[in-house]
N, C-alpha and C positions, 0 to 999 in steps of 0.2 A: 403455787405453780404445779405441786407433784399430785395434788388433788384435781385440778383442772384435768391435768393429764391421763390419770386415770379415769375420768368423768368420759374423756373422749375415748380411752380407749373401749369402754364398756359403750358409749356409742355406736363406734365402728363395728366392737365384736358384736352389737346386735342386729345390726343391721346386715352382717357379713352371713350370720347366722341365718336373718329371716330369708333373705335372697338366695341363698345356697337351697333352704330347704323348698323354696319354689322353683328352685332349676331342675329341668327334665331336661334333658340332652338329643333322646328321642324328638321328643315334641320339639325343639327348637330346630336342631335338624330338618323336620319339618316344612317347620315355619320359613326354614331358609328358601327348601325347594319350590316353594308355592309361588317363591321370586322369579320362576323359569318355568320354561313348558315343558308339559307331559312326558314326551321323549327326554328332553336333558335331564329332567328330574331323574329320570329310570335310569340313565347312561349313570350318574353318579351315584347311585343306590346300587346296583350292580357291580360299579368299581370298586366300591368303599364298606362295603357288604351292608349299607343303611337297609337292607330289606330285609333284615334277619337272617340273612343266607352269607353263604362264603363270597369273599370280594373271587371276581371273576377279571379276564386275563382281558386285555386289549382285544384279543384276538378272539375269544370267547365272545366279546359283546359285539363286535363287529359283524362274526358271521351271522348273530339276530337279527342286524340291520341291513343285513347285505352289502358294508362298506369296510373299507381297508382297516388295519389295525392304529392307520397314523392320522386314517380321519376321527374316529374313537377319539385317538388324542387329542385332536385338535379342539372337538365339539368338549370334550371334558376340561379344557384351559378357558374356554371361552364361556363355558355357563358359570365355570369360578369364576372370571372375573366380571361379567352378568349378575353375578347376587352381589359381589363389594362394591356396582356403581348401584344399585339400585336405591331408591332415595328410602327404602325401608331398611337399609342393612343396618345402617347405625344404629339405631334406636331398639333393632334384633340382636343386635353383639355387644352395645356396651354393658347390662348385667353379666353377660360371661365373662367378658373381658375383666371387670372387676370382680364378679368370684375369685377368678384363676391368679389375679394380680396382688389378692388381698392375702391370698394363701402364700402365695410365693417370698409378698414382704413380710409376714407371719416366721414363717421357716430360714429366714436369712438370705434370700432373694434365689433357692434352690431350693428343687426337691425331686427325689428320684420318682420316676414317673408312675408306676405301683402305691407307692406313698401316696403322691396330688391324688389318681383314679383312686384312691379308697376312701380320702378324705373327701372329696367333692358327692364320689356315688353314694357313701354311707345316707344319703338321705333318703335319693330316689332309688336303691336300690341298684347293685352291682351287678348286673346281666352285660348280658355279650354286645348287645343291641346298644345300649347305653356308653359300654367301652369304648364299640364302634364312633358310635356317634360321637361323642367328647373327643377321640381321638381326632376324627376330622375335620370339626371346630378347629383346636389347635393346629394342627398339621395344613388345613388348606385355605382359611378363614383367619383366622390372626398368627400367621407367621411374622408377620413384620412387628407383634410385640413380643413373643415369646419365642425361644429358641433350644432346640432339642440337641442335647449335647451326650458323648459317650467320648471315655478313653479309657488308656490302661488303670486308669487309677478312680475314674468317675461314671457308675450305672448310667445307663439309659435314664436320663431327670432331663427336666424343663426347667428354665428358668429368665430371668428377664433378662431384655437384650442389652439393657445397660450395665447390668451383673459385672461387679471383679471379683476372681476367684483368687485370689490375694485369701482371704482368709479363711475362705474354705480348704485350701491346700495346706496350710499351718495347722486347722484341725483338725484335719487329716494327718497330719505327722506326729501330732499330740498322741491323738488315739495310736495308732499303731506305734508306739513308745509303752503307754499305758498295759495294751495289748502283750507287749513281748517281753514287759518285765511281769506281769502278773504270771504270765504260761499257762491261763485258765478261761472256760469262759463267764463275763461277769455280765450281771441285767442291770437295765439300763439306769437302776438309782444309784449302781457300783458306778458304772461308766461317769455317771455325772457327778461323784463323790470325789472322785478320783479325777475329773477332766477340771476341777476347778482348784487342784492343787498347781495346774502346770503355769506356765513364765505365760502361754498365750491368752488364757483365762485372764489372769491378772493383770493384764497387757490391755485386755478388748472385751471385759464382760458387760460394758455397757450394749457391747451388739453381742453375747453369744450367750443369750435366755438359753433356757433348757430346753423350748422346743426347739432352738434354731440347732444347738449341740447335737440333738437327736437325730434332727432330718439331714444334716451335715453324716453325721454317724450311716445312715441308711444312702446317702450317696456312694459310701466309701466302697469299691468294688476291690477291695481286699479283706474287706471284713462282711459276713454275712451272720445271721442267726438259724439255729437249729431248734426245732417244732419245739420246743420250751420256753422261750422269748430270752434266750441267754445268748451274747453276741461274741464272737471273737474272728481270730484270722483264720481265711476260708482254706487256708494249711491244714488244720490242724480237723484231725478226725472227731472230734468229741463237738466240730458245727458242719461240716460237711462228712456226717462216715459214709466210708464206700463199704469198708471189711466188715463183716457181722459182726465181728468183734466189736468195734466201736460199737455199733447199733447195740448190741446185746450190754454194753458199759453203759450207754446212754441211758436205757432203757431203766436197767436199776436202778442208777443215781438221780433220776426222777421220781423214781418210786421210793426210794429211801429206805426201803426193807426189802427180804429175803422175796423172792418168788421163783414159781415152778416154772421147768423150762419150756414148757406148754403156755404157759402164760406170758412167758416174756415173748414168744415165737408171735403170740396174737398179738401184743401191744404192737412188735418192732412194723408189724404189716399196717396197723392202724397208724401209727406216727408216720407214714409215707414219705419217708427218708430219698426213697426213689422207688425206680416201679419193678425193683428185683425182688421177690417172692420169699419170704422165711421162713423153712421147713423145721418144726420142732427136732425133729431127729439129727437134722446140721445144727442147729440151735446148742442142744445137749452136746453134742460131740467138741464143740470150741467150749463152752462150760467145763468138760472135763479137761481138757489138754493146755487150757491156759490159767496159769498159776493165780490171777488176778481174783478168780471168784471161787467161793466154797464151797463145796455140799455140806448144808445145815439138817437136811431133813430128807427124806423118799423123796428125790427129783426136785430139791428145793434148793437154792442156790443164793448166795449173799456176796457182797463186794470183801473180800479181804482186809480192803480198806478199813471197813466199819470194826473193824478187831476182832472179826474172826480168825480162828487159824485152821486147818487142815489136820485131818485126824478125825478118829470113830470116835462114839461118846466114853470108851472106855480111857482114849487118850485127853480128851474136854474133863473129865473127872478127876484126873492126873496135876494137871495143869493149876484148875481152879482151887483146888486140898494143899497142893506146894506152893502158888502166893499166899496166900491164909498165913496168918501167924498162930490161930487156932482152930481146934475141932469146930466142925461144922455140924446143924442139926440136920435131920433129915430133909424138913423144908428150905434151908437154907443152900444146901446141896444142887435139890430141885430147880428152883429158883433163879439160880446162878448158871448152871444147864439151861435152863430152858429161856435165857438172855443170848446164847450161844450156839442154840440146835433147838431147831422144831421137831422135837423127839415128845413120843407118850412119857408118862410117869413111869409108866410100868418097867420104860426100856431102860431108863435110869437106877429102877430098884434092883435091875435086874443085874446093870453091870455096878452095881456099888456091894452085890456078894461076892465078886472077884477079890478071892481071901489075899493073893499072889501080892494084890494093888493095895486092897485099902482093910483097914480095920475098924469095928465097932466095938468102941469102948462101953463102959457099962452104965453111962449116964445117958447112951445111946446116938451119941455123934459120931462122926467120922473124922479119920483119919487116912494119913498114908500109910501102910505095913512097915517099908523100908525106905521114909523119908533119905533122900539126897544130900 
């Protein structure tokens, strides 16, 4: 039986797959409008921006035709329902209807609506035109299958009108449990490591695959992700930062190493966090003032975190000589500095002649003068 079953599901997914990648949205849009005449076609490409242009106003299209803004309305109700009697509609909407319906049962009968438009256009190509278009399918064309939902707690998603959100709401509660005992944000192999330890996994994993977890996850309008693909609650500055500071924490703890504050200033504008602008010279000025990151190096800066500590190389030489249980060689010195400061050799040799601090014994290691 569990062979059969997969025999179907690799069926369906093939078929789901060849169909998808023969949908154009454009062209079926189209194909719809050829169902009506010249003028209604234009009335609804104007309305709906199918002409590659911006959707225009009632009143905008009216004044073109020299008629009120309510008869607009009326001719636009009436060529939609002019293309659903038309003895061509069905046989033009049942492949989309079954892309949109396959994906939907795919995902756990939801999906927020960015999610479906990226999985449906990944084929033909995600322009504004195509947005358009598949928007209007859905929205004016099979509303009575699919149904476009928002609340406090659920994105702008489609999903089917028979849909109970019974268990979408549960793992929505799971997550955000997960979320605020971790305190951090996790990707999405964390989230599903971790969503299949809870009571509702165990409860209902015959229906909550990992894609369905996931697109259930990307419904959740309390939790978003930050330009890293790491998810958490849209609280917390390290997935939504507003302050530079986050930006400028984010930014290293991507990187995972030290960089100069010119460099992070470029990343924080390329990662488009949002469309406020970050000037190296503000950049550098929250580097100095907030105790979280180090200067390692001439304008080079590290997370605290990673075990740096704060101090010249004269105080990093200090440090590293006093855990030591023994004299250190001269490369071993180095070495150990330059794990902790993107400093020259030279600037090392230079503070290891400070007689006050450290001593060279005669086998040629180091020491501290006045060990503690």
């Amino acid at each position: 039986m569990n062979d059969q079953n997969s025999i179907l599901d690799k069926i369906i997914t093939s078929k789901q797959t060849e169909d998808v990648s023969q949908f154009n949205p454009q062209d079926k849009v189209s194909s719809f409008l050829k169902l009506v005449s010249d003028k209604e076609g234009d009335i609804l490409r104007r309305r709906y921006g199918l002409n590659g242009k911006r959707e225009e106003t009632l009143e905008e299209i009216g004044g073109i035709y020299g008629v009120t803004r309510e008869r607009i309305r009326q001719v636009e109700n009436l060529t939609l329902q002019k293309i659903k009697q038309a003895k061509e509609f069905n046989g033009l909407i049942q492949t989309v209807e079954g892309i949109i319906s396959s994906f939907l049962h795919q995902h756990g009968g939801i999906m927020e609506e960015e999610y479906l438009f990226w999985k449906i256009l990944s084929f033909c190509g995600d322009s504004e035109i195509n947005r358009k278009s598949l928007s209007f399918i859905l929205t004016r064309l099979l509303s009575d299958k699919f149904k476009k939902i928002k609340s406090d707690t659920i994105k702008p998603s489609w999903l089917l009108k028979s849909q109970n959100l019974d268990l979408l709401n549960k793992t929505h509660e799971a997550l955000q449990k997960i979320f605020e005992n971790e305190n951090k944000p996790l990707g999405q192999d964390e989230i599903l490591a971790k969503f299949k330890l809870t009571e509702i996994y165990k409860a209902e994993s015959q229906w909550l695959k990992d894609e369905v977890v996931i697109s259930y996850l990307k419904t959740f309008a309390k939790v978003s992700s930050n330009p890293f693909d790491e998810y958490g609650l849209i609280s917390w500055g390290s997935i939504t930062p507003k302050r530079i500071n986050d930006k400028i924490y984010l930014i290293l703890k991507k990187n995972g190493q030290p960089m100069h504050f010119t460099k992070i200033a470029e990343m924080v504008n390329k990662a488009s966090f949002d469309d406020k602008k970050a000037y190296p010279p503000t950049v550098h000025n929250e580097l100095i003032l907030n105790d979280r990151y180090v200067l390692v190096g001439r304008g080079i800066y590290a997370l605290k975190e990673w075990g740096y500590k704060p101090g010249v190389v004269i105080d990093v030489l200090t440090e590293i000589l006093k855990s030591e249980s023994r004299p250190l060689t001269r490369d071993e010195v180095i070495k150990k500095v330059m794990e902790k400061r993107m400093v020259k050799k030279n600037t090392i040799l230079l503070a290891l002649t400070n007689k006050e601090r450290f001593k060279k014994l005669t086998d040629g290691t180091y020491t501290l003068n006045n060990p503690q």
